[in-house]
MDAnalysis code that builds the backbone (N, CA, C; Angstrom):
import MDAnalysis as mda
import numpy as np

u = mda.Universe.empty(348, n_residues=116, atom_resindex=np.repeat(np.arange(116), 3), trajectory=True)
u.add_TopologyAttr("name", ["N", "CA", "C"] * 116)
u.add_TopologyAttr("resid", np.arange(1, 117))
u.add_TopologyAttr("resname", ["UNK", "UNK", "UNK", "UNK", "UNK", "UNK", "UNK", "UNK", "UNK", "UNK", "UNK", "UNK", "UNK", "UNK", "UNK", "UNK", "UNK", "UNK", "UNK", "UNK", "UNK", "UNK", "UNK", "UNK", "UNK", "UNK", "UNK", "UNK", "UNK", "UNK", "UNK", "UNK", "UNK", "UNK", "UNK", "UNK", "UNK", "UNK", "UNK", "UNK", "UNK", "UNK", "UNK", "UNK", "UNK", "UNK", "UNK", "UNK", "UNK", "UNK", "UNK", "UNK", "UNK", "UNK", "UNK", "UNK", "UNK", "UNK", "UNK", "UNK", "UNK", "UNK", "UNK", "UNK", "UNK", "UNK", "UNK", "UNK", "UNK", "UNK", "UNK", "UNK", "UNK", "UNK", "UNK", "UNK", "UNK", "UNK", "UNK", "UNK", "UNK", "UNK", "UNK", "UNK", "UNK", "UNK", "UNK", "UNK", "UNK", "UNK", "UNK", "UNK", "UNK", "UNK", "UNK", "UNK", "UNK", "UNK", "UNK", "UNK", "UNK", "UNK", "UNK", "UNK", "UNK", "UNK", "UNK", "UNK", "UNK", "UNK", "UNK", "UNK", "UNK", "UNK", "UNK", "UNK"])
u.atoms.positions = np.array([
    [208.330, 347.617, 106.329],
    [207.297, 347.082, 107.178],
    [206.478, 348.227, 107.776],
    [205.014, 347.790, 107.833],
    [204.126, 349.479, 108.651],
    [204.073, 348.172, 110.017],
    [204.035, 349.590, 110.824],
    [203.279, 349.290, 112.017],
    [202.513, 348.302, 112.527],
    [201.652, 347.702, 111.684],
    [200.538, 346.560, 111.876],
    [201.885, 345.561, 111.620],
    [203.006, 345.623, 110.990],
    [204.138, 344.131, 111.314],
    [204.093, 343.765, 112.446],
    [203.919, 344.687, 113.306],
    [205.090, 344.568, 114.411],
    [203.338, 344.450, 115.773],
    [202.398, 344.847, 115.073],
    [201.483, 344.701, 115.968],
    [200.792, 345.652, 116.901],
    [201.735, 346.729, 116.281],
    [201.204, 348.251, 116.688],
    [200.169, 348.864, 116.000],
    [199.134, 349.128, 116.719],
    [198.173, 350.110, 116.024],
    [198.403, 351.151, 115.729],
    [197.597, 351.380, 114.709],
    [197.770, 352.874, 113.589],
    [197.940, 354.326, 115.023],
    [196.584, 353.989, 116.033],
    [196.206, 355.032, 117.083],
    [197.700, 355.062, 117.769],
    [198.073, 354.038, 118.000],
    [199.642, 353.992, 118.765],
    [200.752, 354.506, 118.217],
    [200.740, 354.040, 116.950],
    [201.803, 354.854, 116.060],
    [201.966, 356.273, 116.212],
    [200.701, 357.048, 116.023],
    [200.720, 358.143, 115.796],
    [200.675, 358.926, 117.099],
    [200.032, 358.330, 117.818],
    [200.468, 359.500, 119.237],
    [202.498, 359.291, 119.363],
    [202.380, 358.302, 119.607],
    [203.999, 358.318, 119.820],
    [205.072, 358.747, 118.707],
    [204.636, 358.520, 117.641],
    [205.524, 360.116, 116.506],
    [204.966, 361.402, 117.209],
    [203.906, 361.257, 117.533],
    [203.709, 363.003, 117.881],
    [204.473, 363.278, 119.162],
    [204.600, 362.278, 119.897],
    [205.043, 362.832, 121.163],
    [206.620, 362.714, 121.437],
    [207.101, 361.994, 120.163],
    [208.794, 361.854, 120.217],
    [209.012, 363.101, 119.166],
    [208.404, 364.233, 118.511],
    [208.642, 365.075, 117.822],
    [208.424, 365.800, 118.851],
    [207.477, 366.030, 120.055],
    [207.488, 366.849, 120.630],
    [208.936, 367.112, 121.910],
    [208.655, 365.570, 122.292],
    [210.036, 365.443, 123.568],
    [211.298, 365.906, 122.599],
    [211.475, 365.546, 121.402],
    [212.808, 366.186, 121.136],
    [213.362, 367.356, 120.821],
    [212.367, 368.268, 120.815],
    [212.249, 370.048, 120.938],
    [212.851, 369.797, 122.125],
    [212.120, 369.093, 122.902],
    [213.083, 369.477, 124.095],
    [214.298, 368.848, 125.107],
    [214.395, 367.898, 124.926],
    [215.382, 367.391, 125.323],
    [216.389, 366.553, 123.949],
    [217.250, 365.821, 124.893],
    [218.905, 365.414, 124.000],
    [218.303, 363.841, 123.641],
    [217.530, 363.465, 123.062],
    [216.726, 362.120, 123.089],
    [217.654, 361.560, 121.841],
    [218.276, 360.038, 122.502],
    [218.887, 359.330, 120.915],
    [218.427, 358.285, 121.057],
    [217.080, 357.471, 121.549],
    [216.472, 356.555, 121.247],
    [215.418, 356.874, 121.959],
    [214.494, 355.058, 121.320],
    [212.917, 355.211, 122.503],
    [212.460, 353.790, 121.410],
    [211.638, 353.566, 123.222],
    [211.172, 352.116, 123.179],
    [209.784, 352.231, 123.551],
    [208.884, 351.453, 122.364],
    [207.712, 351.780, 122.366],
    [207.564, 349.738, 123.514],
    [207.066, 349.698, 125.025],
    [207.210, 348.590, 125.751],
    [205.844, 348.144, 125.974],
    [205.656, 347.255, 127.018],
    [204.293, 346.989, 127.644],
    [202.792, 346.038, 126.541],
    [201.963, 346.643, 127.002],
    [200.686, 345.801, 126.669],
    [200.850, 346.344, 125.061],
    [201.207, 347.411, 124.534],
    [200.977, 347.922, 123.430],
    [201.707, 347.585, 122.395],
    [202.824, 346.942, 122.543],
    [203.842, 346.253, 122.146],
    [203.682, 344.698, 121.544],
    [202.646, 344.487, 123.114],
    [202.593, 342.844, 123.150],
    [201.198, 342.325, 122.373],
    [200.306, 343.736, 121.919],
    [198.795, 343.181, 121.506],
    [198.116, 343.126, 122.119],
    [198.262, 343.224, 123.748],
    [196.823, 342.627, 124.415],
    [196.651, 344.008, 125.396],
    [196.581, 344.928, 124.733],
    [196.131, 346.231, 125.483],
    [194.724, 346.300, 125.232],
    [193.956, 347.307, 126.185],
    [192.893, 347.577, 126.191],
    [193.083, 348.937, 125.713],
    [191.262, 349.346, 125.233],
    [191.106, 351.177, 124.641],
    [191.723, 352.045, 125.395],
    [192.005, 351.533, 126.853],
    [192.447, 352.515, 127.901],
    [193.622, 352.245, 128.627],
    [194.184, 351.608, 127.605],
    [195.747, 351.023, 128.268],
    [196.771, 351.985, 127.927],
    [197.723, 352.371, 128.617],
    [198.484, 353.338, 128.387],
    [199.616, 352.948, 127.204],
    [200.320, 353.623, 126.905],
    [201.817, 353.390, 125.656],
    [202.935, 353.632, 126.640],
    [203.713, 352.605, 126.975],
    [204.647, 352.691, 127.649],
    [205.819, 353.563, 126.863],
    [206.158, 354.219, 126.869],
    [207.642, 354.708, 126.290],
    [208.983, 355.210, 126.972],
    [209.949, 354.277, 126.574],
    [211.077, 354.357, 127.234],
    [211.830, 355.450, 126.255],
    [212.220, 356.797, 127.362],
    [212.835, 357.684, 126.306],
    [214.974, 357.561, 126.371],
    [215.161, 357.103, 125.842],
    [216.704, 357.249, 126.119],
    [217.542, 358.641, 125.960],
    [217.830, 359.319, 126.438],
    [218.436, 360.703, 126.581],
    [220.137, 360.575, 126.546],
    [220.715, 361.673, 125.829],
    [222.410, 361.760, 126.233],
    [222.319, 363.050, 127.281],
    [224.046, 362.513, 127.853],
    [223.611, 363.451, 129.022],
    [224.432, 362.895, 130.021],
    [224.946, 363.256, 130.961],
    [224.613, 362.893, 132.185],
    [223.527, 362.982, 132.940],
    [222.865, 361.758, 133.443],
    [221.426, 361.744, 134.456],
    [221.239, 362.645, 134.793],
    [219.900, 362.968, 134.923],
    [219.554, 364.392, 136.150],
    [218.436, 363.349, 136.857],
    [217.911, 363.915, 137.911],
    [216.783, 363.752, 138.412],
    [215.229, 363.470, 137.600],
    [215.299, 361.784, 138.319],
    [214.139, 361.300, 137.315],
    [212.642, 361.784, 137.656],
    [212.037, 362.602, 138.837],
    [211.074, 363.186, 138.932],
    [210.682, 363.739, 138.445],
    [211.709, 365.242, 138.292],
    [211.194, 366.347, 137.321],
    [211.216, 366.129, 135.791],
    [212.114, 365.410, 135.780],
    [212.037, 365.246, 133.779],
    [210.788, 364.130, 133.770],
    [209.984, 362.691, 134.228],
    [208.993, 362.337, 134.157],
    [207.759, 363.757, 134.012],
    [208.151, 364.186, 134.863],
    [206.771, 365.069, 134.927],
    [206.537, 366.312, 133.768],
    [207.678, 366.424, 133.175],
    [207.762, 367.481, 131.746],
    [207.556, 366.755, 131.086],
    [207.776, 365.189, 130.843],
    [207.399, 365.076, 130.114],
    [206.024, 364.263, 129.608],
    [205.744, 363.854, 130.957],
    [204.173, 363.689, 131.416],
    [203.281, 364.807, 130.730],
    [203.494, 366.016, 131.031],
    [202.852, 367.245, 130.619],
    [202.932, 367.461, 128.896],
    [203.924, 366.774, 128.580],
    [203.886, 367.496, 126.787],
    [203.010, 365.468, 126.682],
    [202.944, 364.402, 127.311],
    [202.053, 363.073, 126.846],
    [200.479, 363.678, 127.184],
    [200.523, 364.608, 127.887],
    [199.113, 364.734, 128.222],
    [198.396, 365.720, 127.247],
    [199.191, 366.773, 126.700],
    [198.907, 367.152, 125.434],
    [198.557, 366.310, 124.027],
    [199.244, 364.924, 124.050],
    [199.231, 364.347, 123.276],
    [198.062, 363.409, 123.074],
    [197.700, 363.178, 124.543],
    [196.466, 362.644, 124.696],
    [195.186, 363.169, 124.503],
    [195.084, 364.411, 124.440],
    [194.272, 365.192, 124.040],
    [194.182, 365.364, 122.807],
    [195.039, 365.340, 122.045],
    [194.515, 365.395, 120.656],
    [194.668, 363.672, 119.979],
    [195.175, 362.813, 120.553],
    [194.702, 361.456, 119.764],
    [194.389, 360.240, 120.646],
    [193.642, 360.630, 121.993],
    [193.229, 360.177, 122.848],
    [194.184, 358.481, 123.145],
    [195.413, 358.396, 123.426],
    [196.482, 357.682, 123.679],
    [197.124, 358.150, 124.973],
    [197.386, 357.155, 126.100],
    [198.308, 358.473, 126.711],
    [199.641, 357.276, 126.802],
    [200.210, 358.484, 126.483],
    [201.927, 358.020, 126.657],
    [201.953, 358.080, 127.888],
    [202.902, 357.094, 128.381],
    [203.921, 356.920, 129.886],
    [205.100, 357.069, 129.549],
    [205.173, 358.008, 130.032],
    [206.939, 358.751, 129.598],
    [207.879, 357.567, 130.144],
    [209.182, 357.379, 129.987],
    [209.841, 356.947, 131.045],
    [211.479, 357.001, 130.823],
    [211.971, 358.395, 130.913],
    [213.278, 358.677, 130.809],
    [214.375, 357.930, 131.469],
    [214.957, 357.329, 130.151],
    [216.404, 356.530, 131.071],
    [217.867, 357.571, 130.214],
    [218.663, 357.535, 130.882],
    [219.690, 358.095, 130.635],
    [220.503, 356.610, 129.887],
    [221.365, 357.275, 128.835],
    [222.058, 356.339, 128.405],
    [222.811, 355.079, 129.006],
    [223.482, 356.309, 129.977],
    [224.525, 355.579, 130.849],
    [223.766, 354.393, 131.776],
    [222.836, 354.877, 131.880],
    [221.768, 353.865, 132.974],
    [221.205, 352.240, 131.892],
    [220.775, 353.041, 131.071],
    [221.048, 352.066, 129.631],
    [222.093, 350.836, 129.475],
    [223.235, 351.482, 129.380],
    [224.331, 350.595, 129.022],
    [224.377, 350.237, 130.282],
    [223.910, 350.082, 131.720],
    [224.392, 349.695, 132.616],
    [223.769, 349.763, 133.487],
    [222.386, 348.957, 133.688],
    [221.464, 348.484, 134.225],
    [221.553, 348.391, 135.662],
    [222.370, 348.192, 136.172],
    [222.341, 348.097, 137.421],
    [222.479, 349.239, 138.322],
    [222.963, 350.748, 137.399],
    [222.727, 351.869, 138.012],
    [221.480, 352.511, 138.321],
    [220.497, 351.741, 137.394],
    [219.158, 352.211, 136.890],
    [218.279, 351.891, 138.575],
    [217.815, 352.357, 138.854],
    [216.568, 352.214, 140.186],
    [216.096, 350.828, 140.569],
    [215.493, 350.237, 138.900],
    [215.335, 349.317, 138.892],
    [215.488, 348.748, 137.442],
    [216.793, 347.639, 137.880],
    [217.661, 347.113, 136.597],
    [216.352, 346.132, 135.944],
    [215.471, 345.858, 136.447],
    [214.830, 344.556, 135.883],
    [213.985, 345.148, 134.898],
    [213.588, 346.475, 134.882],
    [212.750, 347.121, 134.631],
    [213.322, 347.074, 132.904],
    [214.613, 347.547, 133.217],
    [215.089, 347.988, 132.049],
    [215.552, 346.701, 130.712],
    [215.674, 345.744, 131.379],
    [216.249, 344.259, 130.979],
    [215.100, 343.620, 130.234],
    [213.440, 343.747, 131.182],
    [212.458, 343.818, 130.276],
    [212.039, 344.177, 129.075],
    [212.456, 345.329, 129.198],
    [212.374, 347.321, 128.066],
    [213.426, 346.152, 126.791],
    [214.455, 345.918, 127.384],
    [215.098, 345.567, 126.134],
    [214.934, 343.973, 125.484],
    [214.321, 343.507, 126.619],
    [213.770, 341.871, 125.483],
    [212.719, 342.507, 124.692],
    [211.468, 343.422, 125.365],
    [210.495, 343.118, 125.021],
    [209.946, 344.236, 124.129],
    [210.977, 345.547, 123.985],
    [210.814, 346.377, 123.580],
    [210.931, 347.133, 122.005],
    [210.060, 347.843, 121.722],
    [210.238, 347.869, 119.951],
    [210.776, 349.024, 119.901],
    [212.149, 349.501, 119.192],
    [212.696, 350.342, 118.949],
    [211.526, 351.535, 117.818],
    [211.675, 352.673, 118.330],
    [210.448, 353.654, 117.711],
    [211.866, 354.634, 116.691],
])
């Protein structure tokens, strides 16, 4: 199946291979969920790509890793004018939603979310 199965645009596809080749230079990444309007079809030219990054690990602090990896989506946006929304969950937070900040968030991510 390409991309257009599932309702993803070609522009979407490709920033988010570029930017899950890039996040995994740098971090321990063993999944990711492409979520949101971009997922569902009814995004606009200027709607962001939600991406849920799943990491191994024990958690660290979700500020600073958003914002690294904010910085390598904003690169990405620059060259295929997409911008990724990072959104690092730790496994453990994964398997167990209710550790997560906000469990609903994540319960969404997984009805509604397309494995990348």
């Amino acid at each position: 199946m390409t991309t257009a199965d599932y309702g993803i645009d070609p522009d979407t596809a490709r920033a988010a291979a570029m930017f899950l080749t890039r996040i995994r230079q740098k971090y321990p990444v063993s999944d990711a969920l492409l979520f949101g309007s971009r997922v569902r079809g009814d995004f606009r030219p200027d709607s962001d790509a939600d991406i849920a990054v799943l990491l191994r690990g024990e958690p660290e602090r979700l500020l600073p890793t958003k914002l690294a990896m904010a910085d390598i989506a904003f690169d990405v946006l620059l060259e295929t004018e997409v911008l990724i929304d990072p959104l690092p969950v730790w496994e453990a937070q994964w398997q167990h939603p209710d550790s997560y900040s906000n469990p609903y968030l994540l319960e969404n991510i997984a009805r509604e979310g397309m494995w990348l």
